[in-house]
DOVEX-391609 format. One record per residue: x, z, y of N, C-alpha, C, O in turn; residue in three letters. Coordinates in steps of 0.2 Angstrom, whole numbers, padded with zeros to 4 digits, always signed. Atoms other than C-alpha are relative to their C-alpha. Example, Ala and Ser with C-alpha at 12.3 -4.5 7.8 and 13.67 -1.06 7.14 Angstrom:
<recs>
+0004+0000-0006+0062+0039-0022+0004+0000+0006+0009+0003+0005ALA/-0004-0001-0006+0068+0036-0005-0004+0003+0005-0001+0004+0011SER/
</recs>
This chain:
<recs>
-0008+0001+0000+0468-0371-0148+0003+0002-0006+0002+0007-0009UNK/-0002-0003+0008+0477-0372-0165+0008+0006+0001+0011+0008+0006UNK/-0004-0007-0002+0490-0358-0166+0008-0002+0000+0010-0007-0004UNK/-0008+0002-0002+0508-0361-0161+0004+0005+0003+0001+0011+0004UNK/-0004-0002-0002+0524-0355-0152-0004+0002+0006-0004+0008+0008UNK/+0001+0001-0007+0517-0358-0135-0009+0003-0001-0011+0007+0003UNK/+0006-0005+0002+0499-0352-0142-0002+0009+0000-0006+0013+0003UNK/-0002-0010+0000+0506-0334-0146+0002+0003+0004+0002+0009+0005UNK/-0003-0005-0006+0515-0333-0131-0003-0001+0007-0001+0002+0012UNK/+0005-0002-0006+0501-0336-0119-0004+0006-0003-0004+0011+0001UNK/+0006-0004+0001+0488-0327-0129+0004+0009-0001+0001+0014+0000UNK/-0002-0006+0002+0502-0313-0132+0001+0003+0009+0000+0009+0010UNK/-0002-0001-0006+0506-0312-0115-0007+0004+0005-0006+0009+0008UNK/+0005+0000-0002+0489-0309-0109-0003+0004-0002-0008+0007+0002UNK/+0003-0005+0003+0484-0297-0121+0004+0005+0000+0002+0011-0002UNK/-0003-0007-0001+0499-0286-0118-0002+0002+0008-0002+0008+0009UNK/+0001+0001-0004+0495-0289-0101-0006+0007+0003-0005+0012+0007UNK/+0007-0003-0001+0476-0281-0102+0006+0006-0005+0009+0009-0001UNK/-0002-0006+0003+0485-0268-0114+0003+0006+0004+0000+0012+0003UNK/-0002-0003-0004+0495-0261-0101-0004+0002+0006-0002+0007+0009UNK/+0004-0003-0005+0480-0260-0088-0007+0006-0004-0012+0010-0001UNK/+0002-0005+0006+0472-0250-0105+0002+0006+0001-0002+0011+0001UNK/-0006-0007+0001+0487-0237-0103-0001+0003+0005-0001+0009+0005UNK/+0000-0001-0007+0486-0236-0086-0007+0004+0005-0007+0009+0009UNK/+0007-0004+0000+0467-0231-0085+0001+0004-0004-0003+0009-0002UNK/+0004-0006+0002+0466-0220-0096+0000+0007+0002+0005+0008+0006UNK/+0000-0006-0004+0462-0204-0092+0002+0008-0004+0005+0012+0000UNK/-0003-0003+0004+0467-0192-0107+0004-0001-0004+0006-0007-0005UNK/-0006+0004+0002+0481-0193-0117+0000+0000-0007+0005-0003-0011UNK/+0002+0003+0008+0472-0191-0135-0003-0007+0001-0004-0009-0005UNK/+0004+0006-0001+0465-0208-0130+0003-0006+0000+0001-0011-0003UNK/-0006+0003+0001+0481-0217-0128+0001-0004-0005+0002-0010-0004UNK/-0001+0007+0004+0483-0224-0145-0007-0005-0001-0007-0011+0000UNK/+0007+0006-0003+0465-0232-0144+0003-0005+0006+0005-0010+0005UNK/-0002+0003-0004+0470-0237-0127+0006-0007-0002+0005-0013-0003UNK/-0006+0001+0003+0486-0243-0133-0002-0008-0004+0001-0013-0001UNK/+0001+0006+0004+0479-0257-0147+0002-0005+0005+0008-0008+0003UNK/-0001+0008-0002+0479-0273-0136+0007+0003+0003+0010-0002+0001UNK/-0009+0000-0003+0498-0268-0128+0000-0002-0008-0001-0008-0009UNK/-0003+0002+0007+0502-0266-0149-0001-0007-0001+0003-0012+0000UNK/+0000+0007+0003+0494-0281-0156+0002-0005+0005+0006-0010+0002UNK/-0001+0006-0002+0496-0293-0140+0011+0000-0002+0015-0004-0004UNK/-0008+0001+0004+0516-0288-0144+0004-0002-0004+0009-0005-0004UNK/+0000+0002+0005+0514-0291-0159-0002-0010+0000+0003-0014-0002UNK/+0002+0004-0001+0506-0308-0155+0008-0006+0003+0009-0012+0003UNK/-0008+0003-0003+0525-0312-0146+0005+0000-0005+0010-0004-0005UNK/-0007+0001+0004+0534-0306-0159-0001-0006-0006+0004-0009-0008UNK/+0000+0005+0002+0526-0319-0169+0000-0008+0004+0000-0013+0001UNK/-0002+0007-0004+0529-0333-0155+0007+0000+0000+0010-0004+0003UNK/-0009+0000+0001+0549-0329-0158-0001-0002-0007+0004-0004-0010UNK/-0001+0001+0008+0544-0331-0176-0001-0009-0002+0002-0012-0007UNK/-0001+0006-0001+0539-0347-0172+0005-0006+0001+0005-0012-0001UNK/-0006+0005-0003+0554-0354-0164+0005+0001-0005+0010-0003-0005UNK/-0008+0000+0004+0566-0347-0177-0005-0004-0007-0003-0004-0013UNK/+0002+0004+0007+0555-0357-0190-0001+0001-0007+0000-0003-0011UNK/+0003-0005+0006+0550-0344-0202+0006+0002-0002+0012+0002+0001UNK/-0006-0004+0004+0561-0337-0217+0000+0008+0001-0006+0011+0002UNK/-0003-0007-0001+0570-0321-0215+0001+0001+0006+0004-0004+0009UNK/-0003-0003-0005+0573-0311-0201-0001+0006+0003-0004+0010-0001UNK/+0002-0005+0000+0572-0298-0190-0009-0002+0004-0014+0002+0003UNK/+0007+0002-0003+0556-0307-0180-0008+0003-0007-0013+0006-0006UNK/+0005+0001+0006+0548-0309-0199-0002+0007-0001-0008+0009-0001UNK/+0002-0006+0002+0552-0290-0203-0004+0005+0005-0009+0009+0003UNK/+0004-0005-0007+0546-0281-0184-0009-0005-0001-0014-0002+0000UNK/+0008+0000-0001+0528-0292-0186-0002+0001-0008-0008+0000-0009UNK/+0006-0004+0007+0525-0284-0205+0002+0004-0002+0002+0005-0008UNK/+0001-0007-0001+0530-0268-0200-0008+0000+0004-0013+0002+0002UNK/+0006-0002-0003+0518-0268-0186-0007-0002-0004-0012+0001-0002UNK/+0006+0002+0000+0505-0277-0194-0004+0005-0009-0010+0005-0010UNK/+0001-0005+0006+0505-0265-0213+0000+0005+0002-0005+0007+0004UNK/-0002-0007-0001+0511-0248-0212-0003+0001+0008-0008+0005+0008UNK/+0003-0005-0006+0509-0245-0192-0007-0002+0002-0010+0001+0006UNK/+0007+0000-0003+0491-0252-0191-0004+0003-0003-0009+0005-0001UNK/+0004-0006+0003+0486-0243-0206+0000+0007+0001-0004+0011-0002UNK/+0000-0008-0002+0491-0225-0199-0002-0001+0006-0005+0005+0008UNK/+0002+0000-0005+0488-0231-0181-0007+0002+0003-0009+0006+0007UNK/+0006+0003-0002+0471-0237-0181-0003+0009-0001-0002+0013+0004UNK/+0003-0006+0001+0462-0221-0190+0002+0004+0003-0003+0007+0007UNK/-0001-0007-0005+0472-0208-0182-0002+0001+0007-0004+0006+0010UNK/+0001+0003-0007+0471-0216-0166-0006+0003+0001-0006+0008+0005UNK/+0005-0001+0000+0452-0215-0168-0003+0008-0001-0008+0010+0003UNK/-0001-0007+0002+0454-0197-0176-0001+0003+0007-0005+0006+0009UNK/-0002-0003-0007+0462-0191-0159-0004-0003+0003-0006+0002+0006UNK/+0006+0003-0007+0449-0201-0147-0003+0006-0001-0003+0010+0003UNK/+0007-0003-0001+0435-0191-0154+0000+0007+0003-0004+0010+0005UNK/-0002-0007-0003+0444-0174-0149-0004+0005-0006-0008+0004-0011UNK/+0005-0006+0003+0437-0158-0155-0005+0004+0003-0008+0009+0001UNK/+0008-0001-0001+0422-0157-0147-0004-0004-0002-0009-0003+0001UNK/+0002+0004+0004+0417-0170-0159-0007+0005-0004-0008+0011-0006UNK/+0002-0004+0006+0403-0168-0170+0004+0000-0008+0008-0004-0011UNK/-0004-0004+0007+0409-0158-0186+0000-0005-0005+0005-0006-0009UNK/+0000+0006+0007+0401-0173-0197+0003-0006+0002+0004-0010-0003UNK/-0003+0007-0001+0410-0188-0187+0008+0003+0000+0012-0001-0002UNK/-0007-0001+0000+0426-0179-0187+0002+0001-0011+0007-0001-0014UNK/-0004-0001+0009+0428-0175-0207-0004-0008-0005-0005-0009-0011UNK/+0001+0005+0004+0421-0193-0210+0005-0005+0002+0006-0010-0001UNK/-0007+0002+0000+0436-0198-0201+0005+0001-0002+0010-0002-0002UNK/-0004-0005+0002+0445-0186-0209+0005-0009-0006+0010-0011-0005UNK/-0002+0004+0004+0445-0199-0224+0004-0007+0001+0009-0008-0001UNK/-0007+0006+0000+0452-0217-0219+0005+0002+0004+0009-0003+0006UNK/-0005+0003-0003+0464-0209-0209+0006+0005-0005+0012+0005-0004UNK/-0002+0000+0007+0469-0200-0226+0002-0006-0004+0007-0005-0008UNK/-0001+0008+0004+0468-0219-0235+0006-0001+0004+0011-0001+0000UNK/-0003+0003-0003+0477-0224-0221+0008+0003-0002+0013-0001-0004UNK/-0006-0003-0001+0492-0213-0221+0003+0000-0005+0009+0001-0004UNK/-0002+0001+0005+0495-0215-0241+0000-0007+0000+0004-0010-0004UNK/-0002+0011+0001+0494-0236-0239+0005-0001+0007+0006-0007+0007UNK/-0004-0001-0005+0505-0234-0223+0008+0001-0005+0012-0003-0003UNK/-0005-0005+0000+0518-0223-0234+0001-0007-0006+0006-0010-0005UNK/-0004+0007+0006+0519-0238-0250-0003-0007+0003-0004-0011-0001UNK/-0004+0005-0002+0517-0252-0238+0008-0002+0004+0012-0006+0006UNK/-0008-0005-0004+0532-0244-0229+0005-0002-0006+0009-0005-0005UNK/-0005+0000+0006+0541-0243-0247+0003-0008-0001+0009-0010-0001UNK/-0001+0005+0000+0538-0260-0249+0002-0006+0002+0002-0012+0000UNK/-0003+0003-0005+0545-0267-0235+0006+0001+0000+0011-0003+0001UNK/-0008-0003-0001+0560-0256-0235+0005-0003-0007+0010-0001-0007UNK/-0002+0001+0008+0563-0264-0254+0000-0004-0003+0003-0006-0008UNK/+0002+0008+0004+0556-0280-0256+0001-0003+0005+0000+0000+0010UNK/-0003+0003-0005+0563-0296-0244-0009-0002+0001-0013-0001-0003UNK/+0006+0001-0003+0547-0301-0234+0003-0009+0002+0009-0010+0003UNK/+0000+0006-0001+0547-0319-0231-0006-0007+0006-0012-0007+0006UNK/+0007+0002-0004+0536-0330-0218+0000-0009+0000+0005-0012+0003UNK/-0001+0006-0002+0533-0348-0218-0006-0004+0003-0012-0004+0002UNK/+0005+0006-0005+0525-0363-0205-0004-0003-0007-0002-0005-0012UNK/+0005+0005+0007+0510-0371-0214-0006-0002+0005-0011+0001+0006UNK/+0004+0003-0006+0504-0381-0201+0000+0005+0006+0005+0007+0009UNK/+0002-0003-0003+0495-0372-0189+0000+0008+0001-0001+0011+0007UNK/+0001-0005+0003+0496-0356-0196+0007+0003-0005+0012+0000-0008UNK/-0008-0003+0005+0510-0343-0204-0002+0004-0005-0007+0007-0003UNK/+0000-0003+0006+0510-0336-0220+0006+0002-0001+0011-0001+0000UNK/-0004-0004+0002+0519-0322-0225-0001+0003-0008-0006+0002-0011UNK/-0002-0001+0005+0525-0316-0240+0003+0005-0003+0009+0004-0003UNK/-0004-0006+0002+0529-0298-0249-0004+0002-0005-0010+0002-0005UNK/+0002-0002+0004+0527-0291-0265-0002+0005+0002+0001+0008+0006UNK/+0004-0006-0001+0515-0278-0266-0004+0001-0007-0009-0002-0008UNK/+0005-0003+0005+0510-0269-0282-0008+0001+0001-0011+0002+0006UNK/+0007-0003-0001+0493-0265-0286-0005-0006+0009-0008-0004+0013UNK/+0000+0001-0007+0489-0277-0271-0007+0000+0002-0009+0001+0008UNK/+0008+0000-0001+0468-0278-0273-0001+0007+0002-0006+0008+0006UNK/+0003-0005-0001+0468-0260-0272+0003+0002+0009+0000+0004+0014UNK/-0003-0002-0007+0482-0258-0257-0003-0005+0004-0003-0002+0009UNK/+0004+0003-0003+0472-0271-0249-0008+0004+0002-0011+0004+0007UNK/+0007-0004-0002+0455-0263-0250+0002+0007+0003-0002+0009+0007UNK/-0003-0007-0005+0465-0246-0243+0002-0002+0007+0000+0002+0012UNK/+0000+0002-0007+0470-0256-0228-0006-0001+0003-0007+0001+0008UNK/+0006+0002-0005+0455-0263-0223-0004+0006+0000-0008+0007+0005UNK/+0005-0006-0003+0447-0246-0224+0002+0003+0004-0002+0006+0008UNK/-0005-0002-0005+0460-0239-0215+0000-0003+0008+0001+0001+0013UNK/+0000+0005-0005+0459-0253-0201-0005+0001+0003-0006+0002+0009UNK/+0006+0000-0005+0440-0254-0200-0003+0006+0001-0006+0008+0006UNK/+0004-0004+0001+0433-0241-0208+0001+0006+0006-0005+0006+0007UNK/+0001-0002-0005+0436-0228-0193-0002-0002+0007-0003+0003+0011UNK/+0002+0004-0004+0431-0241-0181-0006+0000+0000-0009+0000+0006UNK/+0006+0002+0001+0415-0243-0189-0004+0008-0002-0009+0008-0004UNK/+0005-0008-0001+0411-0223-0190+0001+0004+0005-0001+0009+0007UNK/+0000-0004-0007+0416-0218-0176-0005+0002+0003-0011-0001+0002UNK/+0009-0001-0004+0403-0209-0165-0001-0002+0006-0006-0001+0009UNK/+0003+0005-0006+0405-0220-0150-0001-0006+0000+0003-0010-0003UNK/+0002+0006+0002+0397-0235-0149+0002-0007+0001-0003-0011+0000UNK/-0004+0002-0004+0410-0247-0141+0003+0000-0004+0003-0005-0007UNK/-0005+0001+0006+0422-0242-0155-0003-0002-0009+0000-0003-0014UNK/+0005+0001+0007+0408-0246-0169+0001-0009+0001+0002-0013-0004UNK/+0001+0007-0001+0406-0264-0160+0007-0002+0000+0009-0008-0001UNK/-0009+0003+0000+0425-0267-0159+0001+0000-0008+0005-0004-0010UNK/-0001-0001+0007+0425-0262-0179-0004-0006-0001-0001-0011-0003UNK/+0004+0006+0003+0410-0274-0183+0003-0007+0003+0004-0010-0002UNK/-0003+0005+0000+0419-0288-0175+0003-0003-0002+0004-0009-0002UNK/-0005+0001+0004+0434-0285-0183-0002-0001-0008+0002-0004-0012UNK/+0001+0000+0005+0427-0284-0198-0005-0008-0004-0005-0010-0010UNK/+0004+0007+0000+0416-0302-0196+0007-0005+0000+0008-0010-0003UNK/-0005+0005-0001+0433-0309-0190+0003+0000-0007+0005-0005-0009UNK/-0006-0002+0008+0443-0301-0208-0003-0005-0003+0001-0010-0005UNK/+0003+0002+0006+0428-0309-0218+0001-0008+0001+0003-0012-0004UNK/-0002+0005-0001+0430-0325-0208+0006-0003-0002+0006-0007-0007UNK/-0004+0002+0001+0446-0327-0208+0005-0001-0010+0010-0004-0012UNK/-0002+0002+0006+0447-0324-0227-0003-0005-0003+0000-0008-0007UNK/+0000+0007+0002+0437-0337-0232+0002-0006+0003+0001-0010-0001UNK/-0002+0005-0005+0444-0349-0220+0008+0000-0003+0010-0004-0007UNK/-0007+0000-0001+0463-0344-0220+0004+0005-0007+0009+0008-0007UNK/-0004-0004+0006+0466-0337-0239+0006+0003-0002+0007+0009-0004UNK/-0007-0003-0001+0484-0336-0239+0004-0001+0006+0009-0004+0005UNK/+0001+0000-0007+0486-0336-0222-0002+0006+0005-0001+0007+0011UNK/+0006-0005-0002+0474-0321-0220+0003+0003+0005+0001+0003+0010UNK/-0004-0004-0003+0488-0309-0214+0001-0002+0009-0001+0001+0014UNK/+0001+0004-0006+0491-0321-0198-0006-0001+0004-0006+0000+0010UNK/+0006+0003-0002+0475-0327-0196-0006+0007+0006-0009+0007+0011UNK/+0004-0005-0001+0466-0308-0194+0004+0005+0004+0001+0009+0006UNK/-0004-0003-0005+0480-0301-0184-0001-0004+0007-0001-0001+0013UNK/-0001+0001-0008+0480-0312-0170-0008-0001+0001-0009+0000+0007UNK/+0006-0001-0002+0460-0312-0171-0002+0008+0001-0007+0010+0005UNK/+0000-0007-0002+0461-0293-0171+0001+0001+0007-0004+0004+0011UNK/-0005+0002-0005+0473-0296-0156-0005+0000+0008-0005+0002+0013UNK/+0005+0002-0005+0459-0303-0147-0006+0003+0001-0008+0003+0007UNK/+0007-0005+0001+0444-0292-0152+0003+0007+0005-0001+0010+0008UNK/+0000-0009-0001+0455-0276-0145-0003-0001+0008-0007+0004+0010UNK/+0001+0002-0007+0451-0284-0127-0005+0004+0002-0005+0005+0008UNK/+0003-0004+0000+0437-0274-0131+0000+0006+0003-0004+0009+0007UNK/-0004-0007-0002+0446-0259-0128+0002+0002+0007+0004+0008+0009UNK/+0001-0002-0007+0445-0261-0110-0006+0002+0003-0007+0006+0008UNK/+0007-0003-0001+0427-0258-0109+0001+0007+0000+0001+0010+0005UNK/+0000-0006+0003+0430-0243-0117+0005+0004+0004+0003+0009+0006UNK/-0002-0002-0006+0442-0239-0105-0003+0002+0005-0004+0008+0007UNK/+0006+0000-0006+0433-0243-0091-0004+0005+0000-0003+0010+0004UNK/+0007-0004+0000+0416-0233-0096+0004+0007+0002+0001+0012+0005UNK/+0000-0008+0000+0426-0217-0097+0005+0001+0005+0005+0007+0007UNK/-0008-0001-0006+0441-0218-0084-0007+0003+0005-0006+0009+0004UNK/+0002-0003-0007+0427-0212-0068-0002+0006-0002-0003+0009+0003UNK/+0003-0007+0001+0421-0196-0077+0006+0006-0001+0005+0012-0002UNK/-0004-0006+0003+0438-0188-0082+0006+0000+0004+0009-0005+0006UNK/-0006+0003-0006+0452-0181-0072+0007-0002-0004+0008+0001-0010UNK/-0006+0004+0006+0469-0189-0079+0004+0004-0001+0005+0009+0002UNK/+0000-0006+0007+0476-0181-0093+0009+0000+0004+0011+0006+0003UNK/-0005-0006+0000+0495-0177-0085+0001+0002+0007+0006+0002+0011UNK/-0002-0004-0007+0489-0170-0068-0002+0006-0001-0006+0008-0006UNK/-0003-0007+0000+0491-0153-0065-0007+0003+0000-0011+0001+0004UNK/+0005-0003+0002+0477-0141-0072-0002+0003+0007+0003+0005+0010UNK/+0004-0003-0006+0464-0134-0057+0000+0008-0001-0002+0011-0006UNK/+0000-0006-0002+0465-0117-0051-0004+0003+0001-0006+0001+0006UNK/+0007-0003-0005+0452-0103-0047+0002+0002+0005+0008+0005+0004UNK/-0003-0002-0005+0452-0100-0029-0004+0004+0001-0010+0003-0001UNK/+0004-0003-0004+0445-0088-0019+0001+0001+0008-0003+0005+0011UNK/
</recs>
């Protein structure tokens, strides 16, 4: 199905859909932004199907899908990950997350700049949307994003969030040879779809743990 208005607002619909049955299981409340991803991106996914009907340009549709998809996925992602692993982590999975969600939170903070400072632009090109914003240095803020994105994914110490990294990271490569200037579009809404994942991951741990805002157990005698 090639991508469109009505493309984004099925698949956005469906992916916010499983998002919120993500939130809804989960069982702890560091877990949440993990859980969370498929609500964000399939949201995400809608707000580019209003971007569709306004037929690119400026606006506020162009600016909310490249916030979400720069600055908040590069601090979301790692720390998200960060917080899953808890502090009963091992000591070496936790300070090797330490670092992309370090990357993360400096290419967060100047593509943040750069949004707040330069006009962001989006246009139809055919099937597909391209966006458009100046960015300094953009090979390097580029290779910061993506480690930021996958790189936590793909170190994590559970193996559900390693296979959600690897996928993401075959769709990145795909999508950039395929959809060069485009990429931004293209690896978002293929993200979108990978997080679906994220209910496995759900699922496996919701029967072993009791939910994170019910009232702590007492000793009785």
């Amino acid at each position: 199905m090639c991508w469109s208005a009505t493309a984004d607002l099925a698949a956005g619909t469906a992916i916010t859909a499983v998002g919120l049955v993500c939130v809804a299981r989960t069982r702890r409340a560091r877990d949440l932004p993990v859980a969370a991803l498929p609500l964000l991106l399939g949201g995400h996914q809608l707000v580019e199907a209003a971007l569709w009907n306004s037929g690119g340009g400026r606006g506020p549709a162009t600016t909310a899908w490249a916030v979400i998809a720069l600055p908040l996925l590069a601090v979301w992602v790692p720390w998200g990950v960060l917080l899953a692993a808890g502090p009963a982590a091992d000591p070496a999975v936790r300070r090797r997350l330490l670092v992309p969600a370090a990357v993360g939170s400096a290419t967060s903070g100047f593509l943040a700049y750069c949004l707040a400072t330069r006009p962001v632009t989006a246009e139809i090109r055919g099937h597909v949307v391209g966006y458009g914003v100046s960015v300094p240095y953009l090979p390097l803020v580029l290779a910061g994003y993506l480690f930021a994105t996958l790189g936590p994914l793909l170190l994590a110490g559970d193996r559900l969030l390693r296979v959600l990294g690897a996928v993401m990271a075959a769709g990145a490569a795909f999508c950039a040879l395929v959809w060069r200037l485009e990429f931004a579009s293209t690896w978002c809404a293929f993200a979108a779809v990978a997080s679906l994942l994220v209910l496995g991951w759900v699922r496996r741990d919701a029967g072993g743990r009791g939910h994170w805002f019910s009232a702590p157990r007492t000793n009785s005698r």
